[in-house]
C-alpha positions as CSV (number, residue, x, y, z in Angstrom):
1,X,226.3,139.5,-69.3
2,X,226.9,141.9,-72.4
3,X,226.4,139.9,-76.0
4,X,229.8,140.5,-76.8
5,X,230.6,137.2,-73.7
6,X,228.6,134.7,-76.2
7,X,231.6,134.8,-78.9
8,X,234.4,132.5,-78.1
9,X,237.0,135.3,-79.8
10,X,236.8,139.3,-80.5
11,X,236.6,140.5,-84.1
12,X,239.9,142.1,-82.9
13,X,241.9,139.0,-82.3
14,X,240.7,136.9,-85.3
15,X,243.3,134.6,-87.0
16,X,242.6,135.5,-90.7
17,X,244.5,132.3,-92.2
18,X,242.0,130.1,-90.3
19,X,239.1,132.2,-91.3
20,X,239.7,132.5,-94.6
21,X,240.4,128.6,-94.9
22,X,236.9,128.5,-92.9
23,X,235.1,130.3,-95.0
24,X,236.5,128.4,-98.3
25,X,235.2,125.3,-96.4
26,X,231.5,126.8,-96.3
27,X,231.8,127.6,-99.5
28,X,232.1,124.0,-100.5
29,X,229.6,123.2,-98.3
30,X,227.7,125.3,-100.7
31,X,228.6,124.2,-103.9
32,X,225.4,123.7,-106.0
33,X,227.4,122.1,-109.2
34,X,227.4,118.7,-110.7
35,X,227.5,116.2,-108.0
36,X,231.5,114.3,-107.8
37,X,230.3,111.8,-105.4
38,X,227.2,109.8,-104.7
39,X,225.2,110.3,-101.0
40,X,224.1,107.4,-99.0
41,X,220.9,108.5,-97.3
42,X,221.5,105.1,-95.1
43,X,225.0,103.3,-94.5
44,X,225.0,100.7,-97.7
45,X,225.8,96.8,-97.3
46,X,226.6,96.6,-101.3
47,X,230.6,95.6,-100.1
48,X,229.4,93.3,-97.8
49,X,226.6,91.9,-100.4
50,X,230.2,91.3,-102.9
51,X,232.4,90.1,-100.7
52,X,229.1,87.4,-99.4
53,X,228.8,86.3,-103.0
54,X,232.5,86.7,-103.7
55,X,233.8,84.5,-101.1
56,X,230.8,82.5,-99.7
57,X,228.0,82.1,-101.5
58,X,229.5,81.5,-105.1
59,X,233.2,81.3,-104.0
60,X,234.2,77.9,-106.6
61,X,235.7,78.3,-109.2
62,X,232.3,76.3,-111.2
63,X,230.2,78.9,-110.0
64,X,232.2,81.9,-111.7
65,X,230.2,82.8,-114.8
66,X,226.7,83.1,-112.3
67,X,228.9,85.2,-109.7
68,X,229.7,87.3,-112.5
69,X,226.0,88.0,-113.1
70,X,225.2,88.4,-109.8
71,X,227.4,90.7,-109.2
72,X,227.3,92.8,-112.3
73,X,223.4,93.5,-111.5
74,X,224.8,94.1,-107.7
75,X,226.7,96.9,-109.4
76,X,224.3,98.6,-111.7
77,X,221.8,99.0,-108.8
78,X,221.7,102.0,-106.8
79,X,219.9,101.1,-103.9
80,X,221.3,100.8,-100.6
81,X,220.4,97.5,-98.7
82,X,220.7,94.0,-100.6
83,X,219.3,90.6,-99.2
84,X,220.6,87.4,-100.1
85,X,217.6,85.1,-100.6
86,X,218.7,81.1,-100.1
87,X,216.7,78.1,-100.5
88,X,217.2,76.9,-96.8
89,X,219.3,76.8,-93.7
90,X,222.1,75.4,-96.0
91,X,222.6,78.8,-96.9
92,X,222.5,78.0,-100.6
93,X,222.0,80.9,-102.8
94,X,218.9,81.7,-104.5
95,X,218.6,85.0,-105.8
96,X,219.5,89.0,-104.7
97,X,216.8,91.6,-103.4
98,X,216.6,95.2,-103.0
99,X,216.0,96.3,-99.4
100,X,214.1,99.4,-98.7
101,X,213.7,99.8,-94.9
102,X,211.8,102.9,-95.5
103,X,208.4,101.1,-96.8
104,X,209.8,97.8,-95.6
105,X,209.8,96.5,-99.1
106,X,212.0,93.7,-100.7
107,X,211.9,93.4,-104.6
108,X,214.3,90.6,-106.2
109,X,217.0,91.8,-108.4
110,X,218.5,89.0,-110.2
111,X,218.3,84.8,-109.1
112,X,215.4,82.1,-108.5
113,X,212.7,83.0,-106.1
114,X,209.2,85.2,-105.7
115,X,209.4,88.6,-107.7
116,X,208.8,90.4,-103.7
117,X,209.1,89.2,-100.4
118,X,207.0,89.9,-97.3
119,X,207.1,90.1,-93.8
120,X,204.8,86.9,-93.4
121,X,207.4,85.2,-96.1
122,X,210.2,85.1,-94.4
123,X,211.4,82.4,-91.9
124,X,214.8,83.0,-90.9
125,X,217.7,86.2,-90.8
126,X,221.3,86.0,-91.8
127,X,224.0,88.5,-90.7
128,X,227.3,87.8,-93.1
129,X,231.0,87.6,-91.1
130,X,233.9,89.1,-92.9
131,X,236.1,87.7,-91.3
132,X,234.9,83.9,-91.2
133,X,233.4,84.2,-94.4
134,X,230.2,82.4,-92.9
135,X,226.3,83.7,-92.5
136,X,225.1,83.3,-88.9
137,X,221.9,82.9,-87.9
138,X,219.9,86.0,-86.2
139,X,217.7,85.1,-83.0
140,X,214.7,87.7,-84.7
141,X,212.2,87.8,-86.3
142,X,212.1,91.6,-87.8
143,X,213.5,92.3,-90.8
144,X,216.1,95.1,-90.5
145,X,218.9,97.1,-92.1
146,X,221.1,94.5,-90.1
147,X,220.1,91.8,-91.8
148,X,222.3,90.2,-95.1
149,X,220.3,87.2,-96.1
150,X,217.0,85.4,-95.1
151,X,215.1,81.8,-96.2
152,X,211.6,82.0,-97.0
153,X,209.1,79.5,-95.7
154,X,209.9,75.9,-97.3
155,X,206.2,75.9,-98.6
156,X,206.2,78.9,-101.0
157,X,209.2,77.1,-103.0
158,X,207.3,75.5,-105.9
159,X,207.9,72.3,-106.0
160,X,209.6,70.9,-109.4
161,X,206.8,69.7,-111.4
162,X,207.7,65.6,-113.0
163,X,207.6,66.1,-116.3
164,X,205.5,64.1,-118.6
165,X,206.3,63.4,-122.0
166,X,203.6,64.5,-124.1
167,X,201.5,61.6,-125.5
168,X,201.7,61.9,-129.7
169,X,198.6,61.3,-130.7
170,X,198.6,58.3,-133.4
171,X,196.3,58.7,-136.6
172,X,194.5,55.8,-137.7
């Protein structure tokens, strides 16, 4: 077969509207100025993250001014994955991590809990539901990109320390 049989149309019967609009769309494909929009390198679960602590984790009206907080550091980080960390199976927030699936690393962001979390941490996986507003628990053990919230292993919770009152020393 000649090379000519590889092109799906002849440079004699070439639709110059379409071409032209073609071309414009390589060239903006191209385009090396300031950037008008922010890549994901991996599909993010920041909406889902909000709309967790939105309408689930700190949905009451009493727990407003810390959803605020959580949410405003939510904002001003730009990674891609979040984990909600809670202090049990009662799905009671604790604090937010950054996710990086890459080197399988999990640094806290805002809340109560270890300053990183490890793979020998972590005792059970959350997805969140939209729709029913609930976590449900994962049947794994891997930590993935799927995953929106975890517990950690009851033991590395410090326990709250009884506080003592401080014995004043009387001068005789």
């Amino acid at each position: 077969s000649s090379p000519s049989s590889f092109y799906l149309y002849s440079p004699d019967s070439v639709d110059w509207e379409t071409a032209s609009a073609t071309s414009s769309l390589a060239s903006v494909a191209e385009y090396t100025g300031p950037k008008l929009f922010k890549e994901l390198s991996s599909k993010s679960n920041k909406p889902i993250i909000h709309n967790a602590i939105s309408h689930c984790c700190l949905a009451r009206k009493v727990n407003e001014p810390h959803k605020n907080s959580i949410l405003e550091e939510l904002e001003k980080c730009d990674a891609n994955h979040y984990i909600i960390l809670f202090r049990d199976a009662g799905c009671q927030f604790r604090a937010l991590y950054c996710y990086y699936p890459d080197t399988e690393e999990i640094y806290k962001l805002t809340g109560t809990g270890p300053k990183s979390i490890t793979k020998k941490m972590i005792d059970k996986l959350y997805k969140y539901s939209s729709d029913r507003k609930q976590f449900n628990l994962i049947p794994a053990k891997t930590m993935s990109v799927s995953v929106d919230a975890l517990t950690i292993h009851n033991h590395l919770w410090q326990p709250k320390r009884p506080s003592v009152p401080k014995k004043t020393q009387t001068w005789k």
